[in-house]
N, C-alpha and C positions, 0 to 999 in steps of 0.2 A: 444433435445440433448444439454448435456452442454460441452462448449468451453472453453478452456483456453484464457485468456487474461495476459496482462505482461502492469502492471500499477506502472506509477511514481510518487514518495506520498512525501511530506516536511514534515518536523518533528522537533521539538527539542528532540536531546536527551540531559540523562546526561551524562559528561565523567568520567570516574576514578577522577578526581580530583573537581570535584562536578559542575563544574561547565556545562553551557548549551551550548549547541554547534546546531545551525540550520542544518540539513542533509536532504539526498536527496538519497532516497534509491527505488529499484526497488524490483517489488514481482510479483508472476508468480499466478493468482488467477483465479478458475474454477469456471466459471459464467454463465447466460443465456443472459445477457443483460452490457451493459457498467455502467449503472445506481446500477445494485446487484454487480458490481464490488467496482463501488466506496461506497457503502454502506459495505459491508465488511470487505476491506480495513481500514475505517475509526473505526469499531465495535473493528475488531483486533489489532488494531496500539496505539488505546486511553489510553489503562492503560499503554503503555511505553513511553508514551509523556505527557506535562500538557494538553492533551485532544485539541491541538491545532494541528491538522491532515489535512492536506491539498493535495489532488490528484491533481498534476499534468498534468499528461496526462494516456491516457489508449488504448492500442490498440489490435486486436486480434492479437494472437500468433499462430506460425507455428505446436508447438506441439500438438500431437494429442494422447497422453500416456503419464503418469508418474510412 
């Protein structure tokens, strides 16, 4: 059965104004393991950053439906 988790990931983005700004954004990802979280995360996040994707932290979440 897979779980929801809610994982915190570093990133550069760009801004409107081109330039790069370090962020710190949170995402809500259906997984089996903490290990296919951060592998996902990082698959999904790569082409909106120079590929420099960093998780945080990861923990299970309450929800149990989306």
């Amino acid at each position: 059965m897979k779980t929801y988790f809610e994982t915190k990931v570093r990133l550069v983005r760009i801004q409107d104004n081109g330039l790069p700004k370090e962020v710190t954004e949170s995402y809500i990802v259906q997984a089996e393991t903490t290990t296919e979280v951060e592998r996902i995360a990082m698959e999904e996040l790569a082409p909106y950053s120079n590929g420099d994707v960093h998780v945080q932290s990861t923990r299970k979440s309450n929800i149990q439906e989306i």
